[in-house]
N, C-alpha and C positions, 0 to 999 in steps of 0.2 A: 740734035735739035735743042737750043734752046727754049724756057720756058719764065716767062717772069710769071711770079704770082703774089700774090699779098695774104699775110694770114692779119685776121681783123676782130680786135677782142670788142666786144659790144654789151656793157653792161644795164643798157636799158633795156629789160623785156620786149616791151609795146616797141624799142624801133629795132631792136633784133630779130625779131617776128619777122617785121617789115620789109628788114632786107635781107634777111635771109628767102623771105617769098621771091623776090629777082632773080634765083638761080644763077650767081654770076658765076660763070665757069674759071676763070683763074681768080676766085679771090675766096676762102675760106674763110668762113664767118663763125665766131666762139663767142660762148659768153667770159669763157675766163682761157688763158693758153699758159703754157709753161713758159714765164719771159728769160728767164736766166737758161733753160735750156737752148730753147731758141736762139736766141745770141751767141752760143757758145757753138751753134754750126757754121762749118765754112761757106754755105751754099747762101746765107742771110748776108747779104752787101746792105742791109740799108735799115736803116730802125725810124721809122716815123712815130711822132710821142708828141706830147705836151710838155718835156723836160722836166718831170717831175724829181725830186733826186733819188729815188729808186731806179728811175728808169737810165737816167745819166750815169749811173753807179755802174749797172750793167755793163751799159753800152761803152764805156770806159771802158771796163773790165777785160769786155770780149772783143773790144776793140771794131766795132764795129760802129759807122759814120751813122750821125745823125740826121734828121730833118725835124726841126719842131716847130710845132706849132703853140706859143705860149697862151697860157688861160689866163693866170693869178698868182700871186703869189710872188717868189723867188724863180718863178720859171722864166722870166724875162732876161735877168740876169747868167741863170744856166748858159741860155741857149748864148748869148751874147759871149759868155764865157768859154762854150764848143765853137763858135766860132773863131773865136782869133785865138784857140788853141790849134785850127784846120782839122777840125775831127766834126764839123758839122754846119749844118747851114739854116737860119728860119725864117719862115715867111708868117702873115699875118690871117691868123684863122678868122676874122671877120671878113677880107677881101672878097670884092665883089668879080666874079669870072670876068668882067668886061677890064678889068685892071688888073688885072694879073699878068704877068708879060710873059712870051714860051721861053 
């Protein structure tokens, strides 16, 4: 049986609380998680991130495909730069559900 599941670092208290009170059964909610460990498993297909270069470092690293969602900064660039390397893909973290396409 397969199982997807998500682990989700959450460093605002007040919304970690929050969503950790949902009980969402495949998705593991941290304030802080080991990212370089994590990535270095074979079972991890997929690293969702804001491309900060820590995170792109990693994810290089361990070879494992991106999704980003850019904030500021150089992360616009990153993600631009995992993509037309084919190690990654991003979409626009302000998008509204109803513009989003499946």
């Amino acid at each position: 049986m397969n199982f997807t599941g998500f682990i989700v670092s959450i460093n605002d208290g007040q919304f970690l609380k929050d969503v950790s009170a949902l009980n969402l059964t495949n998705i593991l909610i941290k304030s802080s998680v080991p990212q370089e460990e994590l990535l270095a498993l074979p079972k991890v297909t997929l690293f969702i991130s804001h491309c900060g270069g820590r995170e792109v470092a990693s994810s290089l690293y361990n070879g494992t495909p991106m999704l980003g969602f850019p904030i500021d900064g150089d992360q616009m660039s990153a993600c631009k730069k995992l993509e037309n390397m084919g190690v990654g893909v991003y979409g626009d973290i302000s998008a509204k559900p109803d513009k989003i396409a499946a």
